[in-house]
C-alpha positions as a Markdown table, in Angstrom:
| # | Residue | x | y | z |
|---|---|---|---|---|
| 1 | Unk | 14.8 | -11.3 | 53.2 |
| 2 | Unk | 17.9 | -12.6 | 51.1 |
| 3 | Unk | 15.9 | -15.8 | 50.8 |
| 4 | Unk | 13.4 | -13.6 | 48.7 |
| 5 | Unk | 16.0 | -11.8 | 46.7 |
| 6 | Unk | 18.0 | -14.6 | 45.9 |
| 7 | Unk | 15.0 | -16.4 | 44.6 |
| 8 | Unk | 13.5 | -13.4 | 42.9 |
| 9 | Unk | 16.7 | -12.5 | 41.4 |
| 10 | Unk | 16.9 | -15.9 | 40.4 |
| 11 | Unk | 13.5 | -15.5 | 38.5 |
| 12 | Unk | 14.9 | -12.4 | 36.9 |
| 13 | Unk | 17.8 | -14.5 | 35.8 |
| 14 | Unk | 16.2 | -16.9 | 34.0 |
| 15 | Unk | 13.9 | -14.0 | 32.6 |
| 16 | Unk | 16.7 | -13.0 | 31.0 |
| 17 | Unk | 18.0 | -16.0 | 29.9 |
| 18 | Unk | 14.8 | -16.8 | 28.4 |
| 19 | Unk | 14.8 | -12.8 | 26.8 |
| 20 | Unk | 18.5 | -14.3 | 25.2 |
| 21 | Unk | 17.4 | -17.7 | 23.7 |
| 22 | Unk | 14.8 | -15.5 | 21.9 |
| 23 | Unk | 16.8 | -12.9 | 20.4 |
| 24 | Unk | 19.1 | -15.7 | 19.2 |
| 25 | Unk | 16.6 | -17.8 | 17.8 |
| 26 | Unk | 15.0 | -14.3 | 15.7 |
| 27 | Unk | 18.6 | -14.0 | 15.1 |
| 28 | Unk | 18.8 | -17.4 | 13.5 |
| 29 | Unk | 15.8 | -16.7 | 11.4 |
| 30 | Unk | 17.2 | -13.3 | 10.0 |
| 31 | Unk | 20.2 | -14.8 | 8.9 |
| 32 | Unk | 18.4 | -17.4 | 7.1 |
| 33 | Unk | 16.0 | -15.9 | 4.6 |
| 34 | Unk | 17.0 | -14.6 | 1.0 |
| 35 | Unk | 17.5 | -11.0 | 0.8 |
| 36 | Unk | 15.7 | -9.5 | -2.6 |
| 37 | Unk | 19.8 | -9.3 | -3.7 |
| 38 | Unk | 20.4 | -12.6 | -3.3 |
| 39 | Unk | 17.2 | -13.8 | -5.1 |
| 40 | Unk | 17.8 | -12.0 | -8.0 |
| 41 | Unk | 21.6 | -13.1 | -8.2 |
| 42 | Unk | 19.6 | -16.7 | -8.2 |
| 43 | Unk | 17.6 | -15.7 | -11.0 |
| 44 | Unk | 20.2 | -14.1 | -13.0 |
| 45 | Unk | 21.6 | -17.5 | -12.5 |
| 46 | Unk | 19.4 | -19.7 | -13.6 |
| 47 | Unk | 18.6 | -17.3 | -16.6 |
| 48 | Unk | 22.5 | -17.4 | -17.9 |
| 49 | Unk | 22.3 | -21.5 | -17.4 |
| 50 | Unk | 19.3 | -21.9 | -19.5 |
| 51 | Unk | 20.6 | -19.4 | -21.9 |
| 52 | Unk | 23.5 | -22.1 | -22.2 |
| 53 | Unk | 22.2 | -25.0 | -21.7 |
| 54 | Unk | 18.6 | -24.9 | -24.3 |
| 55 | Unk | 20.6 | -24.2 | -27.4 |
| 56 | Unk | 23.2 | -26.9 | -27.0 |
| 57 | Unk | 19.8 | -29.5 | -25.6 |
| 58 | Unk | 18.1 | -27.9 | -29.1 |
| 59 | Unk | 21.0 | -28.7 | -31.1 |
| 60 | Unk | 21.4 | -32.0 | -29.8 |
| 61 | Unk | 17.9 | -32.9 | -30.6 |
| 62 | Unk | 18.4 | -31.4 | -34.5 |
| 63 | Unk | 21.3 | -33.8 | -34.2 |
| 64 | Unk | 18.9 | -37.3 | -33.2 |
| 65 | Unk | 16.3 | -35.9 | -36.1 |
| 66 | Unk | 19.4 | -36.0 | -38.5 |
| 67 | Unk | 20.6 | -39.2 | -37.7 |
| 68 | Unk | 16.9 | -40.5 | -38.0 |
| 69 | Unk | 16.8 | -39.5 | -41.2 |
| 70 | Unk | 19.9 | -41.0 | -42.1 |
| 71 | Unk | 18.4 | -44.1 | -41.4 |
| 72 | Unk | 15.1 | -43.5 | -43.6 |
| 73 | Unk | 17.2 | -43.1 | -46.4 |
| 74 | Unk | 19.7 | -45.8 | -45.7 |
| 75 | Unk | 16.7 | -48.0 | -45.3 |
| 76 | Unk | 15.4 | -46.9 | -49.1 |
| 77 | Unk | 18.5 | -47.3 | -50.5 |
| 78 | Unk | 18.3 | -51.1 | -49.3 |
| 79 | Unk | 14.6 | -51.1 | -50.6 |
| 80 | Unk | 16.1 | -49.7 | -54.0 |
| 81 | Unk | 18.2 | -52.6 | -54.4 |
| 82 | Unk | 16.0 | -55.3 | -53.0 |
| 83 | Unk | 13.7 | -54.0 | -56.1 |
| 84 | Unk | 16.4 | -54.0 | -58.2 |
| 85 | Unk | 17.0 | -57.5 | -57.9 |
| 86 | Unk | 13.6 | -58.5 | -58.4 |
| 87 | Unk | 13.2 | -56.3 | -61.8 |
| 88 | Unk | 16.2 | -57.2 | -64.1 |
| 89 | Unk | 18.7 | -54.5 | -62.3 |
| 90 | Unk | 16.2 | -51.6 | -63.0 |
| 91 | Unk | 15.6 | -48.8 | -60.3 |
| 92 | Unk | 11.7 | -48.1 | -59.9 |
| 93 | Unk | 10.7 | -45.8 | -62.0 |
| 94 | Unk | 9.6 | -42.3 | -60.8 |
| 95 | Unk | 6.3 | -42.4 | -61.4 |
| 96 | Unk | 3.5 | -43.6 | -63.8 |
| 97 | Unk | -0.5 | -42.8 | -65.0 |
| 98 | Unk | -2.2 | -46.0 | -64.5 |
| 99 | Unk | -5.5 | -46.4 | -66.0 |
| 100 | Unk | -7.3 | -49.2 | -64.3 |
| 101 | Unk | -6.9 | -47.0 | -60.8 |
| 102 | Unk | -7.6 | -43.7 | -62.6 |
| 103 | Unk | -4.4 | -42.4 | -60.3 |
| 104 | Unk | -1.1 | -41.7 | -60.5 |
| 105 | Unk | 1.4 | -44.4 | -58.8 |
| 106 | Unk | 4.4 | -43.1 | -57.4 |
| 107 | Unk | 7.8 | -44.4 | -56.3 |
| 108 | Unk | 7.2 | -44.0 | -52.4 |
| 109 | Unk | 3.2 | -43.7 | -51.7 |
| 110 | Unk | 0.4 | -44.8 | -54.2 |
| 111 | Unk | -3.3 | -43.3 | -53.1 |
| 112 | Unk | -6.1 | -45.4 | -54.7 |
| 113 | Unk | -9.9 | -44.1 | -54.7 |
| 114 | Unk | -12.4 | -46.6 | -54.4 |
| 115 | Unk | -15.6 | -46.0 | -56.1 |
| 116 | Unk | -17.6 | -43.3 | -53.8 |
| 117 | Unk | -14.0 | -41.3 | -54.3 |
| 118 | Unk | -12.3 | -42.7 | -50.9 |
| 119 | Unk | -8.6 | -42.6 | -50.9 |
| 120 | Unk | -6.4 | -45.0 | -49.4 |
| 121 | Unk | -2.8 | -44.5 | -49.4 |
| 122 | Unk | 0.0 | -48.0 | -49.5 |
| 123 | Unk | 3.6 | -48.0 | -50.2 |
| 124 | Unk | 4.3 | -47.0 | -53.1 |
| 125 | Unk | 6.7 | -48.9 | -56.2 |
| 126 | Unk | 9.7 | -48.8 | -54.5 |
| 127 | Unk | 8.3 | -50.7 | -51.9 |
| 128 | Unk | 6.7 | -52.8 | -53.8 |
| 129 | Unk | 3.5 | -52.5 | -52.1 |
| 130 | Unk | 4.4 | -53.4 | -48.6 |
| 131 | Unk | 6.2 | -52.1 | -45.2 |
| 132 | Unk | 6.0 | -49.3 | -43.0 |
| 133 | Unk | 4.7 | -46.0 | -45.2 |
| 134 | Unk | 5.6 | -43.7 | -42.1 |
| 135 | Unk | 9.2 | -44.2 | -43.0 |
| 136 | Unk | 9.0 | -41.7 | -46.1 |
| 137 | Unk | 8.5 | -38.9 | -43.1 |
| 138 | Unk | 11.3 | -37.0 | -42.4 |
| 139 | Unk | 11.5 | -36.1 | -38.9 |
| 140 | Unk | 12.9 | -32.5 | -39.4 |
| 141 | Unk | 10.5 | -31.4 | -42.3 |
| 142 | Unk | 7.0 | -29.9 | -41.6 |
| 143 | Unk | 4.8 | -29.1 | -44.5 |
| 144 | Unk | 2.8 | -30.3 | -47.2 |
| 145 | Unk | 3.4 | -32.9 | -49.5 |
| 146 | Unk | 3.4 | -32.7 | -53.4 |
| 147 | Unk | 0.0 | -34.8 | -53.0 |
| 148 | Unk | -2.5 | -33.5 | -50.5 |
| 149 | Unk | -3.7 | -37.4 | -49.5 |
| 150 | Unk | 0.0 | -38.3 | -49.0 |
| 151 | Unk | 0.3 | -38.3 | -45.2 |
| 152 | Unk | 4.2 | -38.5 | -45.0 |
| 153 | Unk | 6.6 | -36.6 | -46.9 |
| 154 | Unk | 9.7 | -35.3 | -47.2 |
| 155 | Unk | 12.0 | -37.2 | -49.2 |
| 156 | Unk | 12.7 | -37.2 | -53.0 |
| 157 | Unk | 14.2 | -39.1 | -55.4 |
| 158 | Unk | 16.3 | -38.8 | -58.4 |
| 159 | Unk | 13.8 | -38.3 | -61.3 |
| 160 | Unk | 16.1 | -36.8 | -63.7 |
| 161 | Unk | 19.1 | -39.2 | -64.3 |
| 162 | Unk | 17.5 | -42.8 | -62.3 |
| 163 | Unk | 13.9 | -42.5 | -61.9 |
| 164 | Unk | 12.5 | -41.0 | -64.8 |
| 165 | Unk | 8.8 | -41.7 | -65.7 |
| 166 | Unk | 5.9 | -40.8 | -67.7 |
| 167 | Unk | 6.2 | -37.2 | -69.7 |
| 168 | Unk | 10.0 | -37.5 | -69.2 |
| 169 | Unk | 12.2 | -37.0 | -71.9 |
| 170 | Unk | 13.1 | -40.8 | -71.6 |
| 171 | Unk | 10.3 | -43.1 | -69.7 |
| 172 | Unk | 12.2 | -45.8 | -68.7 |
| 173 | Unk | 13.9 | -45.7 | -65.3 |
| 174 | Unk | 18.2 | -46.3 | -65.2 |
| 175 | Unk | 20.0 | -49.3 | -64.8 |
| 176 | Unk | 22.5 | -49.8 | -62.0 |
| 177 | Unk | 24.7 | -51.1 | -64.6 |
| 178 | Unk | 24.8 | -47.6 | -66.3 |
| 179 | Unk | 25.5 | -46.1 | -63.0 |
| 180 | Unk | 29.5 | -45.4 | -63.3 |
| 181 | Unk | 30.0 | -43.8 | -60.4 |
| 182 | Unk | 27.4 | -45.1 | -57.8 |
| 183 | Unk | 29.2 | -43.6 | -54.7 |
| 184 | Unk | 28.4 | -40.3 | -56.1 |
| 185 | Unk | 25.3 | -40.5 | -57.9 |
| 186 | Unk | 22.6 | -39.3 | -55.6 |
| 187 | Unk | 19.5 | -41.5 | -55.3 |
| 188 | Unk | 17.4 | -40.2 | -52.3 |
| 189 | Unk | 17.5 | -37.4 | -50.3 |
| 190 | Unk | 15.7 | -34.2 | -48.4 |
| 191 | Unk | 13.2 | -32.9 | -50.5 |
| 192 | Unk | 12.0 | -29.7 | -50.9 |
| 193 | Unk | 11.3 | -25.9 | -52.6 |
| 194 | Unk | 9.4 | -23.0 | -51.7 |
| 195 | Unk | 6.1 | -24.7 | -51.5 |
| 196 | Unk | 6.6 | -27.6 | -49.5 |
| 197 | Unk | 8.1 | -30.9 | -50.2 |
| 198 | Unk | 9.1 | -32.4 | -53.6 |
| 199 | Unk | 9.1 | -35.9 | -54.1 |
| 200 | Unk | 11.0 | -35.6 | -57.5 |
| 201 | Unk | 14.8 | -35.0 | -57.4 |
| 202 | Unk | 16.3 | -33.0 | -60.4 |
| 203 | Unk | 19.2 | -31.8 | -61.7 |
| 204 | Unk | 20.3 | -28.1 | -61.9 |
| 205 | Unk | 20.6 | -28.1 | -65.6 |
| 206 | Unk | 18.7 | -29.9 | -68.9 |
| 207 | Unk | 20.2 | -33.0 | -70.0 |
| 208 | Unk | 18.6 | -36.3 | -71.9 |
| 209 | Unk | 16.6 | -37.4 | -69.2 |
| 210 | Unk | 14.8 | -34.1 | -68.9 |
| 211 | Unk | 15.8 | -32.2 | -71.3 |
| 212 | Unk | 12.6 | -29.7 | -72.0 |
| 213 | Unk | 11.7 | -29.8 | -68.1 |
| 214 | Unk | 11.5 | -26.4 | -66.7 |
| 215 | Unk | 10.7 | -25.2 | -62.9 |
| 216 | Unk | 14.3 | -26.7 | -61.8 |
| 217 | Unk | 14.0 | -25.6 | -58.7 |
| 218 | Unk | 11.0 | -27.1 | -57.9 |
| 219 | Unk | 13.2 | -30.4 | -57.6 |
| 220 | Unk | 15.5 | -29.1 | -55.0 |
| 221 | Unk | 16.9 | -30.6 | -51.7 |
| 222 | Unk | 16.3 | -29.0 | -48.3 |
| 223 | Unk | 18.8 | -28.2 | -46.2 |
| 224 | Unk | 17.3 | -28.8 | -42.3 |
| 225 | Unk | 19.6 | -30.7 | -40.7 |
| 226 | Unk | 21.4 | -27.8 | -39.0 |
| 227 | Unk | 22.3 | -26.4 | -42.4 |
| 228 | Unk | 23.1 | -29.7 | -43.8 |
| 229 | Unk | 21.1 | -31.6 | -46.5 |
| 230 | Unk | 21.2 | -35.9 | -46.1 |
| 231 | Unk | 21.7 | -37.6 | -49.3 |
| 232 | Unk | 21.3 | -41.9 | -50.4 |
| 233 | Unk | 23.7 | -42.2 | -53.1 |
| 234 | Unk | 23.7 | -45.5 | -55.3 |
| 235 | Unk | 26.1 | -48.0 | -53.9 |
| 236 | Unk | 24.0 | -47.5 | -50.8 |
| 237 | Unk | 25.2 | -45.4 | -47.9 |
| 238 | Unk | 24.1 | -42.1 | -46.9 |
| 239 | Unk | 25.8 | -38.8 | -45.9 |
| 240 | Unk | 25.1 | -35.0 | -44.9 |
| 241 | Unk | 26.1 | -32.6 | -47.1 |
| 242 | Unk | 26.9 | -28.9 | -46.4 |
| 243 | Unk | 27.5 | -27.2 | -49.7 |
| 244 | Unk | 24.5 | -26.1 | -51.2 |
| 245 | Unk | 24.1 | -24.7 | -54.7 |
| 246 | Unk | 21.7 | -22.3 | -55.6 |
| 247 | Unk | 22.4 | -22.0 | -59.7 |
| 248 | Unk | 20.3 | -23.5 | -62.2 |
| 249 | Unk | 18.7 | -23.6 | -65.7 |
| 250 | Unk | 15.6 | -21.5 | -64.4 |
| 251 | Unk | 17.3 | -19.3 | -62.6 |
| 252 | Unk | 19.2 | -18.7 | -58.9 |
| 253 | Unk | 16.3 | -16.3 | -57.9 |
| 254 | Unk | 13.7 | -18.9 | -57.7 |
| 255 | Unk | 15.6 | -21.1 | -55.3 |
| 256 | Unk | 14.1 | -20.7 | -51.6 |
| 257 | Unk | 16.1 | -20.1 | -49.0 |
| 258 | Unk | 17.3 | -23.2 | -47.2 |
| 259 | Unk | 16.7 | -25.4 | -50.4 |
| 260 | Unk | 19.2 | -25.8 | -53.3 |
| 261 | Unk | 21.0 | -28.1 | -55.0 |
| 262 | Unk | 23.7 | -30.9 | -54.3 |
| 263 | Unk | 26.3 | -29.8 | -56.8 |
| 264 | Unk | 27.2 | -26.7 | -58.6 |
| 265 | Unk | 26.1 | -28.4 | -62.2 |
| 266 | Unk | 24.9 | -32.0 | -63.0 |
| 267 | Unk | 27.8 | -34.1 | -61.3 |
| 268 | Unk | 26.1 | -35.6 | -57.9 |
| 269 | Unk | 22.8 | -36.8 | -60.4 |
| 270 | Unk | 24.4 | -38.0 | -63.5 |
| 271 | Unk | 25.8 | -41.4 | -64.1 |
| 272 | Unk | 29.1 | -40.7 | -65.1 |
């Protein structure tokens, strides 16, 4: 008989232990999982890092499209004086009617129509007819382009004072020897004005190059690169500016917002 209890109250023993190891283990588990507290102190979490986080991660990337750019335009200043040296230390001239094409040809794309009307864009005069035409696409501008068969866009250059071209007040295009101050003469840069792009650069106010021109502010720069606005200048490097000027001949009004001009009058276009 104490055989019998001793063995049954050694079933009910382990019974018990067994009843233990189980309430532990559910125990275990309830300690465990997330309470609906927790889980949204996660969330909030996350939420306040990726408030942090995307605008310095989209600020950085504005940055790499900036410094892109840069490089376009340092790469057309050393197209402008490769031309240079090949044409008797004249810049390329703006732009020009030519007959034989029935088109105009441009300083940075030409588009030629073959006879059943098909257009076919190549690099345009600065270029001399050859290299890579994606490189007159500015990585931070989206829009159109001045011409609707150019496929890249975004850059201008500086029509008034270097360029110049047909219907200007004077034709012929600048030579860098009449360039006094080519560290601040502006030769390229971001193009653009209330409807799009502009591939022709001008100056704020009328002077001999263009003196009857109106629309100014057609001929603005954009400024895209996190408020700044990159610039070529003439002895060949490249910069971004911040000051932006909204004056001009045709009025302040008429200058979109996020576009203006380099200098407050004619300094960072003449040659002077």
């Amino acid at each position: 008989m104490q055989l019998q209890l001793s063995v049954a109250g050694g079933e009910n023993g382990r019974h018990q232990q067994r009843g233990i190891l189980v309430a532990r283990h559910w125990t275990l588990v309830t300690h465990r999982a997330f309470t609906l507290i927790e889980l949204l102190v996660v969330i909030a979490i996350i939420a306040i890092l990726a408030a942090i986080l995307l605008p310095a991660l989209a600020r950085a990337k504005a940055k790499a499209k900036s410094i892109q750019c840069l490089s376009n335009l340092r790469q057309m200043g050393i197209a402008a004086h490769v031309y240079v040296d090949a044409s008797s230390d004249s810049y390329p001239i703006a732009q020009y009617w030519d007959d034989n094409q029935g088109t105009t040809v441009c300083w940075d794309l030409t588009v030629i129509y073959d006879q059943n009307n098909n257009a076919s864009v190549i690099p345009g005069i600065l270029w001399q007819g050859q290299g890579n035409t994606r490189i007159q696409q500015c990585p931070s501008f989206v829009g159109s382009a001045d011409f609707a068969d150019n496929p890249y866009t975004g850059y201008n250059y500086n029509t008034s004072y270097i360029g110049h071209g047909d219907g200007e007040a004077i034709e012929e295009p600048a030579k860098t020897s009449g360039v006094h101050r080519p560290v601040k003469t502006a030769l390229f840069g971001d193009g653009q004005y209330s409807a799009g792009a502009d591939k022709f650069m001008r100056a704020p106010f009328p002077n001999p190059g263009d003196a009857s021109f109106s629309g100014r502010w057609s001929g603005t720069q954009g400024f895209r690169h996190l408020n700044r606005s990159n610039v070529a200048f003439c002895d060949g490097h490249a910069e971004s500016l911040s000051a932006c000027y909204t004056n001009n001949a045709n009025g302040a009004a008429n200058v979109a917002p996020g576009t203006g001009f380099l200098s407050s009058g004619n300094s960072m276009y003449d040659l002077n």
